[in-house]
Backbone and ligand atoms as CSV (ligand in chain L), in Angstrom:
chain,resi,resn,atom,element,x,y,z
A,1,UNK,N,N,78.624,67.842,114.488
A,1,UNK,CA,C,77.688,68.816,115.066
A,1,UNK,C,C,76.277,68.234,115.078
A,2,UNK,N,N,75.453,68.112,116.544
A,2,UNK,CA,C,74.188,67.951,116.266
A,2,UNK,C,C,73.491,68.960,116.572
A,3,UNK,N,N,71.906,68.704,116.952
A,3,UNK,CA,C,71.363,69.781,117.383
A,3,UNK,C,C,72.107,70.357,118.647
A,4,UNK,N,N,72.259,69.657,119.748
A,4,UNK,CA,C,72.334,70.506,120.831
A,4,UNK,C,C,73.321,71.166,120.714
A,5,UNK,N,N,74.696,70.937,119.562
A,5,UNK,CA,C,76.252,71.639,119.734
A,5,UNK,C,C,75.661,72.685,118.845
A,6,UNK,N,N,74.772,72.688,117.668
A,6,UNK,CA,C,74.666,74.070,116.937
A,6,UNK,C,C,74.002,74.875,117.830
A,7,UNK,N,N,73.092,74.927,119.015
A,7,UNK,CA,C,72.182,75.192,120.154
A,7,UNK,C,C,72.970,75.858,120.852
A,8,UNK,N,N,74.272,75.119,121.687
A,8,UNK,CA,C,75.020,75.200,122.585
A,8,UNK,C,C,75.786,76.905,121.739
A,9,UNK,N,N,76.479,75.960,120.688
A,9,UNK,CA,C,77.514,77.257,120.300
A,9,UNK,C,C,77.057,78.442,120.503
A,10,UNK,N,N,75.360,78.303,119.736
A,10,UNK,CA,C,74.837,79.269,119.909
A,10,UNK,C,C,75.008,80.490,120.902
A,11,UNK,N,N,74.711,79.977,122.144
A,11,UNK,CA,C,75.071,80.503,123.070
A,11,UNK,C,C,75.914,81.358,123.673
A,12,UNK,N,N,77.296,80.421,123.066
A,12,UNK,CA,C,78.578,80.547,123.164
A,12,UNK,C,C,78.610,82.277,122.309
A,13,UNK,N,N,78.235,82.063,121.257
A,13,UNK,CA,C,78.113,83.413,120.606
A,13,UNK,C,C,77.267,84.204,120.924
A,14,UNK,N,N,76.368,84.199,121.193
A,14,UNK,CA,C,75.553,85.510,122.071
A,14,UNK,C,C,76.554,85.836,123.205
A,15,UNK,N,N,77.002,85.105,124.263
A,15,UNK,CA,C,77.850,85.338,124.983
A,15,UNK,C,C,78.969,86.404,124.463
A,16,UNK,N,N,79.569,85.898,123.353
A,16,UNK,CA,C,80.973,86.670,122.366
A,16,UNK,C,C,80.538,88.266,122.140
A,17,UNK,N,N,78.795,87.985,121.537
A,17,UNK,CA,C,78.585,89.756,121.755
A,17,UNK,C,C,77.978,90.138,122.575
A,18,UNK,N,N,77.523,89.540,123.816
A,18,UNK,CA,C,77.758,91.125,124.796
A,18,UNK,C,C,78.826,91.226,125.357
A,19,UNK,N,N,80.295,90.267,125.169
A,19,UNK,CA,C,81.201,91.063,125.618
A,19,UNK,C,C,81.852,92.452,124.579
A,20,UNK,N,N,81.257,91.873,123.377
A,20,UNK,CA,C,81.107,92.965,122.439
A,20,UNK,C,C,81.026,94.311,122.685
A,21,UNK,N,N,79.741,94.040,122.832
A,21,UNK,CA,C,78.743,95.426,123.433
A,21,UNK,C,C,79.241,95.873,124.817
A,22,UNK,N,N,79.676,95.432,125.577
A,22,UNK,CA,C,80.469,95.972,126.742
A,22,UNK,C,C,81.471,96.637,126.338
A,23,UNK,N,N,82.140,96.415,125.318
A,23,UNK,CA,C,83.321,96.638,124.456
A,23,UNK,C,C,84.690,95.862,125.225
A,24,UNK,N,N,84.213,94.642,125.215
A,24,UNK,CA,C,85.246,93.289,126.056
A,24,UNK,C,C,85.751,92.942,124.827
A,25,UNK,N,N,86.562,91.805,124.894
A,25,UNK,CA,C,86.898,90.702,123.784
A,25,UNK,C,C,85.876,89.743,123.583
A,26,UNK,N,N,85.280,90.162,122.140
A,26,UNK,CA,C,84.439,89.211,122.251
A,26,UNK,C,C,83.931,87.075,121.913
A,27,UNK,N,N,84.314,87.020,122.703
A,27,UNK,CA,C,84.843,85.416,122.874
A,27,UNK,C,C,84.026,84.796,123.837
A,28,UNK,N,N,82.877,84.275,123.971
A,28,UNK,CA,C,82.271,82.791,124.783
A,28,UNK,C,C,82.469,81.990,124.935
A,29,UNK,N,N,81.935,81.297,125.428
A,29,UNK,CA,C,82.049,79.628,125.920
A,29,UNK,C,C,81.032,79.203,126.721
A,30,UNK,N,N,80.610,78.089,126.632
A,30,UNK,CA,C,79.837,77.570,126.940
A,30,UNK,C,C,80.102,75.863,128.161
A,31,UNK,N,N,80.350,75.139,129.165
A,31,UNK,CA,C,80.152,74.241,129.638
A,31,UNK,C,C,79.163,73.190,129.433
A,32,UNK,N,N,78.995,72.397,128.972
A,32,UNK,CA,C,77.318,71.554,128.563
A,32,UNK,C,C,77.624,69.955,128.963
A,33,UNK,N,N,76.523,69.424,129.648
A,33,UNK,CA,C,76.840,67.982,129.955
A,33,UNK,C,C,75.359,67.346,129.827
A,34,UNK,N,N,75.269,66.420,128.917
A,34,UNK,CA,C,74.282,66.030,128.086
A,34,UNK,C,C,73.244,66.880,127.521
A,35,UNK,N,N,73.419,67.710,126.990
A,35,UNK,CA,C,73.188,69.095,126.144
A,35,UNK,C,C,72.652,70.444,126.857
A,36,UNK,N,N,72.883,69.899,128.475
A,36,UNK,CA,C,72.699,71.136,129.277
A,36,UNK,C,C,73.713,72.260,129.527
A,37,UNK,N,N,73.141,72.944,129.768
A,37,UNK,CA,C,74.466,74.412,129.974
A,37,UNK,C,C,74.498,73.638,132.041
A,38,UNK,N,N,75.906,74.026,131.813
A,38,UNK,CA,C,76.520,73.950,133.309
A,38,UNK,C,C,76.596,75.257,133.624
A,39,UNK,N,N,77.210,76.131,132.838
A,39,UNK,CA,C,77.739,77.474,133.012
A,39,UNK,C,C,78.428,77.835,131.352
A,40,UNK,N,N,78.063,79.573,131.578
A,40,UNK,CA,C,78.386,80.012,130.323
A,40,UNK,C,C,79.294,81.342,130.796
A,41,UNK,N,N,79.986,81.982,130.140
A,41,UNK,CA,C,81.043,83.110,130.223
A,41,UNK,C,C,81.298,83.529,128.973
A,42,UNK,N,N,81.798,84.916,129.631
A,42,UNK,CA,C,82.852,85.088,127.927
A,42,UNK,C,C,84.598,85.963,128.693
A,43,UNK,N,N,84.964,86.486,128.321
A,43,UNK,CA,C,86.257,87.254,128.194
A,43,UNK,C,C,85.993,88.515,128.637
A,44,UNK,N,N,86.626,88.350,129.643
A,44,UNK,CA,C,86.660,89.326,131.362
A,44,UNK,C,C,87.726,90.258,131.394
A,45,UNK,N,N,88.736,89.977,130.084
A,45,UNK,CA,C,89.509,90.898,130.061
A,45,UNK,C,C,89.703,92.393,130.591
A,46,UNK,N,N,88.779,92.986,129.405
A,46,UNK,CA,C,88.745,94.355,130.020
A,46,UNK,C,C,87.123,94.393,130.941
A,47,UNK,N,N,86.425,93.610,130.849
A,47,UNK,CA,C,85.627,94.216,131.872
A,47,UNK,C,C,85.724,94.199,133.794
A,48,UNK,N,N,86.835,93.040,133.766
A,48,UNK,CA,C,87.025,92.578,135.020
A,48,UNK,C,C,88.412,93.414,135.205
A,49,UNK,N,N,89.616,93.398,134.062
A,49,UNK,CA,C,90.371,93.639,134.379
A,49,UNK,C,C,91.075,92.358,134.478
A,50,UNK,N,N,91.091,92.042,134.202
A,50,UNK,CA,C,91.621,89.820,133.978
A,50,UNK,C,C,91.994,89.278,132.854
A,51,UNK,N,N,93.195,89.316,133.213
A,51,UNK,CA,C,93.795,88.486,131.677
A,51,UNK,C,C,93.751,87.181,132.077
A,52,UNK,N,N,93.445,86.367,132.965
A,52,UNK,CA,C,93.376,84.951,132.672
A,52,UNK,C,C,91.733,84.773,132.359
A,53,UNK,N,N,91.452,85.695,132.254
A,53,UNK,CA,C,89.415,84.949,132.341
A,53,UNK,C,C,89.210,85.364,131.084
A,54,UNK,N,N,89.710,84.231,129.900
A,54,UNK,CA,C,89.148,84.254,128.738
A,54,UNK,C,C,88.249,83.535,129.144
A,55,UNK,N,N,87.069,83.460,127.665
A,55,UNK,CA,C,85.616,82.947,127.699
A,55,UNK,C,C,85.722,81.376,128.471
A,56,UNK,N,N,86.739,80.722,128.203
A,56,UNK,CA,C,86.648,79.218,128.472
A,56,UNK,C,C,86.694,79.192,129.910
A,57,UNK,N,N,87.965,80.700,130.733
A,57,UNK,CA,C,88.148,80.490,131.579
A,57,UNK,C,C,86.964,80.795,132.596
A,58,UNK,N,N,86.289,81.662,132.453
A,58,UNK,CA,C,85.319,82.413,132.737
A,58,UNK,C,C,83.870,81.913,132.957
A,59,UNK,N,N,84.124,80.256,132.104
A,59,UNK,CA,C,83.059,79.469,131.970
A,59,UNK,C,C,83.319,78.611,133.006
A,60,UNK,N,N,84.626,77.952,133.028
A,60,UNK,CA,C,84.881,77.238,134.074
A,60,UNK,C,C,84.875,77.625,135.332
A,61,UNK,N,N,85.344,79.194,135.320
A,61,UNK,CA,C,85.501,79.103,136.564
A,61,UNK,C,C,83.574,79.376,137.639
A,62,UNK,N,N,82.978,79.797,136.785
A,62,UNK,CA,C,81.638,79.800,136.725
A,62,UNK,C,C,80.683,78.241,137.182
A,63,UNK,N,N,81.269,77.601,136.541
A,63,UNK,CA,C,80.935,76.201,136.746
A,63,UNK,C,C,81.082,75.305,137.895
A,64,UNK,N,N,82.117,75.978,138.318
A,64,UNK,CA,C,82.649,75.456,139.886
A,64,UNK,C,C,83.137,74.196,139.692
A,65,UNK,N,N,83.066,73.810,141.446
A,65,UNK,CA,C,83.705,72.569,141.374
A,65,UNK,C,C,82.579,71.328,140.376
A,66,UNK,N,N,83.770,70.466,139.708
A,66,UNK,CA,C,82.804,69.512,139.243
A,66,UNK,C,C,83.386,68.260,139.275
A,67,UNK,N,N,82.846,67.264,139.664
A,67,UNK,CA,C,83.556,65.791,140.091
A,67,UNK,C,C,84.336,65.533,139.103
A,68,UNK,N,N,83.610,65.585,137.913
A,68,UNK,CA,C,84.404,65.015,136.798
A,68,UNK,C,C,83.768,65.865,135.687
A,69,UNK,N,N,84.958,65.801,133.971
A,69,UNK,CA,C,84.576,66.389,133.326
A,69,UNK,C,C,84.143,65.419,131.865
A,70,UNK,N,N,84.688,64.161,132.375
A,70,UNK,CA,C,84.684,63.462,131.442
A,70,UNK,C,C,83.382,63.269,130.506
A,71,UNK,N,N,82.615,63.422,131.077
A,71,UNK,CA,C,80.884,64.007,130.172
A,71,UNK,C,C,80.553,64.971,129.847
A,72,UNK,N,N,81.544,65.964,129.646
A,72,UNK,CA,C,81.266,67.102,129.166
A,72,UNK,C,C,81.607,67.815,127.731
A,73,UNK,N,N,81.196,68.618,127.236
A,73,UNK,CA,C,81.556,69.722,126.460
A,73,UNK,C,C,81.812,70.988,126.200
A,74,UNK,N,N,83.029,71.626,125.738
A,74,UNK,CA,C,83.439,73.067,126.293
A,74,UNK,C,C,83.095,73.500,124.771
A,75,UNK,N,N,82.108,74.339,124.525
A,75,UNK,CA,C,82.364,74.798,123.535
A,75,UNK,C,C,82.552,76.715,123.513
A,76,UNK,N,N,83.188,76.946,122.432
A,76,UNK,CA,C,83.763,78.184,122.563
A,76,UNK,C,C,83.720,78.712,121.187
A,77,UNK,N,N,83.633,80.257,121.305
A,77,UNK,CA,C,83.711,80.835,119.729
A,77,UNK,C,C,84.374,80.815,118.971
A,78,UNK,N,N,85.546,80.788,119.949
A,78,UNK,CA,C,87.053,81.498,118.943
A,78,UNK,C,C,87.778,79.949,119.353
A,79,UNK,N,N,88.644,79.714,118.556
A,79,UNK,CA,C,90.056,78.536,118.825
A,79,UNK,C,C,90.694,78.453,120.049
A,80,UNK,N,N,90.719,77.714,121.032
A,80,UNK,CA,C,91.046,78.480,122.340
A,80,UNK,C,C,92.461,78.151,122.288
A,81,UNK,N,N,93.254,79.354,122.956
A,81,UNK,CA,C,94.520,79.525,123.326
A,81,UNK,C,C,95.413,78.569,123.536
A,82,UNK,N,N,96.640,78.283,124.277
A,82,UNK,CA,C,97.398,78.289,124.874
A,82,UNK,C,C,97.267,77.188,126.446
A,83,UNK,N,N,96.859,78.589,126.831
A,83,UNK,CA,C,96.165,78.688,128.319
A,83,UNK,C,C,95.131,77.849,128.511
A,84,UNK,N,N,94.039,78.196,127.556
A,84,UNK,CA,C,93.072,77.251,127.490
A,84,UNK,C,C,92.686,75.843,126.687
A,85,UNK,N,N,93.859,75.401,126.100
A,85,UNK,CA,C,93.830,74.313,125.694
A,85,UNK,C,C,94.216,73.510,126.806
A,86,UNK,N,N,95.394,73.653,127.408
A,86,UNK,CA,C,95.960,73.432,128.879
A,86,UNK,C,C,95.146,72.879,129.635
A,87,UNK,N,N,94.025,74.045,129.732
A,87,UNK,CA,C,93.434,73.571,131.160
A,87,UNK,C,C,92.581,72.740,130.950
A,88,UNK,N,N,91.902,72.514,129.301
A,88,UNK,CA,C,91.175,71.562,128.355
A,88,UNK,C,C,91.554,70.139,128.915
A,89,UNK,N,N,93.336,70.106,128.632
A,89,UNK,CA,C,93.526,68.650,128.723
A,89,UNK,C,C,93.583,68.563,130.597
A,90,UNK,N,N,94.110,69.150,131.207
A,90,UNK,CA,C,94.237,69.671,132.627
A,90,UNK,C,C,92.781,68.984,133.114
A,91,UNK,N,N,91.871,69.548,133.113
A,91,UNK,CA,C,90.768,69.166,133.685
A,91,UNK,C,C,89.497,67.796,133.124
A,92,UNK,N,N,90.529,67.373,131.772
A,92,UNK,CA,C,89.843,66.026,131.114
A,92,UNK,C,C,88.962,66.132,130.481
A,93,UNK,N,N,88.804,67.136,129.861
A,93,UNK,CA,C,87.273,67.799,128.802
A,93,UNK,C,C,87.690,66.966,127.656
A,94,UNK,N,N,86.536,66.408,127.314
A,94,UNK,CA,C,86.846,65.115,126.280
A,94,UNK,C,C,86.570,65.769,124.702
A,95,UNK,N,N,86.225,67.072,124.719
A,95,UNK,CA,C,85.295,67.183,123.689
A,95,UNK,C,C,84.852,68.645,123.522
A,96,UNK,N,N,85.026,69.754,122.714
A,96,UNK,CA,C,85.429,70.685,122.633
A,96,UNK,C,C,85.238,71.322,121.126
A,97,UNK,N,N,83.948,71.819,120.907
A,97,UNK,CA,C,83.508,72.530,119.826
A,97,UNK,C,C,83.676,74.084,119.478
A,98,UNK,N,N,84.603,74.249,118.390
A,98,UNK,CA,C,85.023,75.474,118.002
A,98,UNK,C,C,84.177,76.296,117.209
A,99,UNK,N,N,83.538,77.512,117.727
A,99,UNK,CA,C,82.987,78.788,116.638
A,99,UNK,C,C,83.621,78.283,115.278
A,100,UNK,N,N,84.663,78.885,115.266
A,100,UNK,CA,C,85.432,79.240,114.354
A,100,UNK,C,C,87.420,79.435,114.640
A,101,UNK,N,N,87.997,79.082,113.511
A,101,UNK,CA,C,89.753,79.242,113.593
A,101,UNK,C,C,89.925,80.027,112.701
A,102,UNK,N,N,89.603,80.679,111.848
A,102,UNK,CA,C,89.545,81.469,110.939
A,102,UNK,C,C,90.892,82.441,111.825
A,103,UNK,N,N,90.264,83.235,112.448
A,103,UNK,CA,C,90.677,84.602,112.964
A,103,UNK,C,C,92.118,83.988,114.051
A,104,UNK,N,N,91.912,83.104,114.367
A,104,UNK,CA,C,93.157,82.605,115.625
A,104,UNK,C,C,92.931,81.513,115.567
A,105,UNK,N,N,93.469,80.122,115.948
A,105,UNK,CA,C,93.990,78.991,116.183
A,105,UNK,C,C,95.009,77.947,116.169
A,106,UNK,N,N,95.002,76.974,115.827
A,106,UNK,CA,C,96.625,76.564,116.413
A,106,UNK,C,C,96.932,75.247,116.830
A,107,UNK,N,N,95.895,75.542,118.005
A,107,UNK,CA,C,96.101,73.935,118.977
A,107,UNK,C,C,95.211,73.157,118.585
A,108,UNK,N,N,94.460,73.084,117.600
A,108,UNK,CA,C,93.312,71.665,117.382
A,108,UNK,C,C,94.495,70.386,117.435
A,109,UNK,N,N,95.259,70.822,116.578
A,109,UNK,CA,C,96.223,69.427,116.493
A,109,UNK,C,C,96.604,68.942,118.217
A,110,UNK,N,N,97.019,69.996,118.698
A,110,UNK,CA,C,97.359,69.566,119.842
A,110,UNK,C,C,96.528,68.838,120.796
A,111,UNK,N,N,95.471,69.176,120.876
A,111,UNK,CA,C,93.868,69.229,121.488
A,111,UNK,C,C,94.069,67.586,120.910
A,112,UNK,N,N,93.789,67.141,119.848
A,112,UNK,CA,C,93.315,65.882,119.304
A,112,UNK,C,C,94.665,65.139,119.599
A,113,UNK,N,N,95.671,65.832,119.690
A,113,UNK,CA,C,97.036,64.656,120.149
A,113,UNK,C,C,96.594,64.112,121.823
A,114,UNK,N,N,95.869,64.816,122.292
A,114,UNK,CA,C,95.785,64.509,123.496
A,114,UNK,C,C,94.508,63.613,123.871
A,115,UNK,N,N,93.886,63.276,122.435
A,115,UNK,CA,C,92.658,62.699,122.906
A,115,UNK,C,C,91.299,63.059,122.628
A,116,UNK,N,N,91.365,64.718,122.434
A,116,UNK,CA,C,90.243,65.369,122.691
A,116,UNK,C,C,89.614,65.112,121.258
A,117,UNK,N,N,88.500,65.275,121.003
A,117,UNK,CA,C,87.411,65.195,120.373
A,117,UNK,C,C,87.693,66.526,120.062
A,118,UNK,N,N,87.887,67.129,118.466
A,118,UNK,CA,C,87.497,68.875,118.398
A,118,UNK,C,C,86.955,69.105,116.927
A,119,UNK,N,N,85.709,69.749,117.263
A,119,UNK,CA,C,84.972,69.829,116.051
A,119,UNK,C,C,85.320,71.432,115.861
A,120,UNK,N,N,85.072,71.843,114.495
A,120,UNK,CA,C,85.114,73.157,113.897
A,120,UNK,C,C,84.126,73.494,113.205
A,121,UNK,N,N,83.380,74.308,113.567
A,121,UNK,CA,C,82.027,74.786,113.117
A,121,UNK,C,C,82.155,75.679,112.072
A,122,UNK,N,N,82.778,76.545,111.676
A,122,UNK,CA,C,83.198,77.765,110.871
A,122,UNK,C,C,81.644,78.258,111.029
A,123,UNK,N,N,81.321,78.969,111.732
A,123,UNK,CA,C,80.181,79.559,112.127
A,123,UNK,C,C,80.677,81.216,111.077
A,124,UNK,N,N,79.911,81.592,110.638
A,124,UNK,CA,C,79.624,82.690,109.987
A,124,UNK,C,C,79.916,83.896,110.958
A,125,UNK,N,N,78.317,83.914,111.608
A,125,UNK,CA,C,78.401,84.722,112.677
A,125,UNK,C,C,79.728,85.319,113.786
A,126,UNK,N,N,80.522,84.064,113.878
A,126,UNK,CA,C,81.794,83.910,114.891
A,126,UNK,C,C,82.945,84.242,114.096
A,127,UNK,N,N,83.034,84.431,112.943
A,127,UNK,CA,C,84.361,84.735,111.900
A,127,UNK,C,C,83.807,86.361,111.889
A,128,UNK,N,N,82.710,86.514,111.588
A,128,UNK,CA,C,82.236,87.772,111.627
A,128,UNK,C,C,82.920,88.894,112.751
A,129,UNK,N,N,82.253,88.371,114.114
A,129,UNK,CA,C,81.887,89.608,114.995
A,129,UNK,C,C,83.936,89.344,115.413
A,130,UNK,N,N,84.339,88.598,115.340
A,130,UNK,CA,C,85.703,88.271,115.559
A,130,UNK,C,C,85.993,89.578,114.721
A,131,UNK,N,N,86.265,89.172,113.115
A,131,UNK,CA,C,87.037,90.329,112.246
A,131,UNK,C,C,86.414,91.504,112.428
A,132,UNK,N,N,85.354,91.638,113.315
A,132,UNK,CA,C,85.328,92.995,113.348
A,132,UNK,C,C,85.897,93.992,114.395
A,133,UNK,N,N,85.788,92.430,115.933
A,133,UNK,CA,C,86.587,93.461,116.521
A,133,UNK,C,C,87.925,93.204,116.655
A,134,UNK,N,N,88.629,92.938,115.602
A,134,UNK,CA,C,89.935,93.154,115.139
A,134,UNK,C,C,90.366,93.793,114.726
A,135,UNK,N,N,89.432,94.201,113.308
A,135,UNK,CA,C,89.219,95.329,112.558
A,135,UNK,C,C,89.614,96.556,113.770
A,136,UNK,N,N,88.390,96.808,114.453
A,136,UNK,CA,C,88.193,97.713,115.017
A,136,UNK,C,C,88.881,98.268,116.787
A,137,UNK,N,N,89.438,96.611,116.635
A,137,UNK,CA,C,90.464,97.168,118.381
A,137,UNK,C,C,91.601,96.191,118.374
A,138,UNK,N,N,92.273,96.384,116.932
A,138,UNK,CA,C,93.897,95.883,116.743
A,138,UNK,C,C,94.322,95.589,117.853
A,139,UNK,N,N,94.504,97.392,119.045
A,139,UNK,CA,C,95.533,96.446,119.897
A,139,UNK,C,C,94.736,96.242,121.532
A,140,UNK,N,N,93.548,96.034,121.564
A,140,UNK,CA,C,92.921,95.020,122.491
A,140,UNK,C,C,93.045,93.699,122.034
A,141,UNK,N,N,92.963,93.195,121.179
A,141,UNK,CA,C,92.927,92.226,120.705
A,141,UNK,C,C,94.789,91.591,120.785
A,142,UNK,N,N,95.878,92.564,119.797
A,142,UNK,CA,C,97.142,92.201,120.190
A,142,UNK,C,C,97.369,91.938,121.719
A,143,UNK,N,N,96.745,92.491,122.675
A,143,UNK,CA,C,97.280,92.234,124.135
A,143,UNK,C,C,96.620,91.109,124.400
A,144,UNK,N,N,95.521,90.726,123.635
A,144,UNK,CA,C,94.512,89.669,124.317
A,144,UNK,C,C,95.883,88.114,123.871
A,145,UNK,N,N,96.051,88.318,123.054
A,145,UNK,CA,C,96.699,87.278,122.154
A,145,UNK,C,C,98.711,87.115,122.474
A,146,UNK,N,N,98.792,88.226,123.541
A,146,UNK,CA,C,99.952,88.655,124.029
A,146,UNK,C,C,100.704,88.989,122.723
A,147,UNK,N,N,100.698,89.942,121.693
A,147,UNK,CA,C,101.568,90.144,120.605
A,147,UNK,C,C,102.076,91.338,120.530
L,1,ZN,ZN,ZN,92.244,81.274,126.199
């Protein structure tokens, strides 16, 4: 972690709560290529009505087309999925800074079998607003996670 990834995450988590405060899933992400934001999102779930536009997706798809990703960094609050590890290795993101795994994760191993660079921040803040809205929306959260 340097300055710009504790900066970046940052972000990533302000992002996580206003999907909060919307009463979304609250999960960000951030796009960054030499410590600039490309595009930022969070989890469109219930506000869009979109189960594929978690924060990562939401970032990317925000970001548009981009020649290449190989200079980039996806960073995100929560451990990303499934889906979004996928499209991690899918689109060649070299490098990929986690909030926090506390609350969900899984694929770092996978992520780093493939190459990727994945740091884990255990951010306070991001274990936080996570267990709370777990705590507090069990089964938004079970559907988010398909369980
Ligand atoms: Zn995801």
């Amino acid at each position: 972690m340097n300055a710009d990834d504790t900066r970046l995450l940052r972000i990533a988590y302000e992002e996580a709560k206003a999907g909060f405060d919307e009463g979304g899933c609250p999960i960000g992400s951030v796009l960054a290529r030499g410590g600039e934001v490309v595009a930022q999102g969070r989890n469109q779930r219930v506000q869009k009505g979109d189960p594929i536009a978690h924060g990562e997706m939401d970032a990317l798809r925000k970001a548009g087309r981009q020649k290449t990703y190989r200079d980039t960094t996806l960073y995100t609050s929560l451990s990303p999925c499934m889906m979004c590890t996928g499209t991690i290795i899918q689109f060649g993101i070299p490098r990929v800074v986690i909030g926090e795994n506390k609350n969900f994760g899984g694929n770092e191993e996978f992520l780093r079998s493939k190459g990727v660079e994945v740091i884990v921040a255990d951010d306070p803040d991001c274990i936080a607003l996570m267990r709370r809205f777990i705590d507090e929306e069990p089964e938004l959260w079970a559907e988010d996670i398909a369980e």
